[in-house]
N, C-alpha and C positions, 0 to 999 in steps of 0.2 A: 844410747843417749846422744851420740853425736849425729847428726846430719847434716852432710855435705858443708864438714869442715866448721858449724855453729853449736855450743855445746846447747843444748836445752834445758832452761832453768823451770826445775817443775813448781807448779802452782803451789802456795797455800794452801792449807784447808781449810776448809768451808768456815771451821769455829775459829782459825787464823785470822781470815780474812773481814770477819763482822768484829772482831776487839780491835782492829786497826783501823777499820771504820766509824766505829763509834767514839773512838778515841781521839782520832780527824774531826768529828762531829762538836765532839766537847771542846774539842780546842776553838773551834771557829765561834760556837755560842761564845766560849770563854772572852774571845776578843770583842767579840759585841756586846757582853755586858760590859768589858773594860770599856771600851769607846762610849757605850751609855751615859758610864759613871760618870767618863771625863767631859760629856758633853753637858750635864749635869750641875757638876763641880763648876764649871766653866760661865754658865748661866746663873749659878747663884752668885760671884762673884761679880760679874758686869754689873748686875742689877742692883747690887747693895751697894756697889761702890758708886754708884750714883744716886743718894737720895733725892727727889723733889723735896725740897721746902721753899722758903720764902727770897732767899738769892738765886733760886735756881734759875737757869735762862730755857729754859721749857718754855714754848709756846711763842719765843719774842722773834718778831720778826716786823724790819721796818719796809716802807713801801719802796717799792721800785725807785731810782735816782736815777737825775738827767749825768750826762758825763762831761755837757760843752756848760752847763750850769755848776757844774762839781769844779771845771777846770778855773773857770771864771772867778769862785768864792776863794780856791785855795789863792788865787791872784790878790783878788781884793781883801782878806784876812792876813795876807804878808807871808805867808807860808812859804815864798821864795825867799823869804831873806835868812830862812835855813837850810830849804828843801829843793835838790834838784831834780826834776826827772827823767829820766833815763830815755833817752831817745827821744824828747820830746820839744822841736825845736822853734816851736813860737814862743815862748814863754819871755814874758818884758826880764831884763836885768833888775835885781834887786838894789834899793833906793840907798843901801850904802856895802862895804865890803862887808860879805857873809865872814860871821865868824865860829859859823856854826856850820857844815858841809855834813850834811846826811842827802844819799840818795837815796829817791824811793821807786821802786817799778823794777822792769830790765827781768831779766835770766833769774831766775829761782829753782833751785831743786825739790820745795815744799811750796806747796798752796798756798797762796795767803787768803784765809777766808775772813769772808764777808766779817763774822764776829771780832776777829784778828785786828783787824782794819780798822771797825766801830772803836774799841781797845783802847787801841793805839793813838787816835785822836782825841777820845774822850778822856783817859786814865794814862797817858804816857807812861808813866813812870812804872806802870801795872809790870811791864815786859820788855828790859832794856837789852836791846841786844850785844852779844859778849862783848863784838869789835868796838861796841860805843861807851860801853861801861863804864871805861876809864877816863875818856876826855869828856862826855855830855851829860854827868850827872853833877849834884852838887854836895857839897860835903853831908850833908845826911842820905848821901845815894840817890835821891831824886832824879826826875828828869829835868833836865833843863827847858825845854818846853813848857812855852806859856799854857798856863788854862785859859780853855778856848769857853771852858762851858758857861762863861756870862756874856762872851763875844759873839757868839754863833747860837747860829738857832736850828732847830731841829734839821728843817728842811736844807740847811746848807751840809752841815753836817750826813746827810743821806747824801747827796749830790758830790762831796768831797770824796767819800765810801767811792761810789759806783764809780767816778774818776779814776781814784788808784789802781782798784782794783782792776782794770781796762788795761792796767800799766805792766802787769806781771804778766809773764810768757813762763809759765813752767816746761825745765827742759829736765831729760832724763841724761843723767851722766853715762858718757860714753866709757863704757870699761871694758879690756881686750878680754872676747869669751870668745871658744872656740869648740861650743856645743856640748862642751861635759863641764862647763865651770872655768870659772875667772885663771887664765894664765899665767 
């Protein structure tokens, strides 16, 4: 049984060898119906959990917007005399002390999407953000932001969109990794 110093491990048998194979076999299907189900499970859940009905934003999508057109409306609508934007250094001074200082644009970790943006102009109040919660709402938690939607008209409102959004640089946080995981 030894040769030159390596012992020699003898083989299975033949009926050994095919029940640990089929056994290997079963288990691999086994995984692949599991990964099936869960892909399954998986897909009825997304799907349901978004009905179409009648609010739903399926299919809305507004036309392309100018950005020196978007820059001009958020001017002339007064939007400075809340609103700074970040890096952005033509903009005239506002016609008296802002007593409202929200900046919009600059370094973002998340996206601001097109919808996001529509939102946020149309429905302020829809999505206040935490750091503003407390000073820019009004006692029934509102936004302090005027409603723009009898002041502006579509076309300014797409052109204010395509503005901002021009405005955000999404960056990815730098965290110390060192090829197997955060340090």
């Amino acid at each position: 049984m030894w040769a030159r110093g390596i012992r020699q491990i003898p083989l299975p048998g033949k009926e050994r060898f095919h029940r640990q194979l089929k056994g290997n076999i079963m288990k691999i299907n086994g995984y692949r119906m599991i990964g099936l189900c869960a892909i399954c499970v998986a897909s009825l859940i997304v799907f349901s959990g978004c009905p179409v009905n009648e609010k739903s934003p399926m299919g809305f999508r507004l036309p392309e917007g100018d950005i020196e057109k978007g820059k001009a409306a958020f001017i002339s609508l007064g939007c400075i005399q809340c609103h700074l934007v970040d890096g952005e250094q033509s903009m005239p001074e506002p016609a008296g002390a802002r007593k409202v200082f929200v900046t919009l644009g600059g370094e973002v970790r998340r996206v601001k999407t097109y919808g996001q943006l529509v939102t946020s102009v149309i429905n302020p109040s829809h999505d206040i953000e935490r750091k503003y919660r407390e000073q820019y709402v009004d006692d029934e938690g509102n936004s302090i932001m005027p409603d723009f939607s009898e002041k502006m008209t579509v076309r300014e409102m797409i052109d204010i969109v395509e503005y901002l959004q021009a405005q955000y640089e999404v960056v990815i946080p730098d965290y110390p990794y060192d090829g197997y995981g955060p340090m």
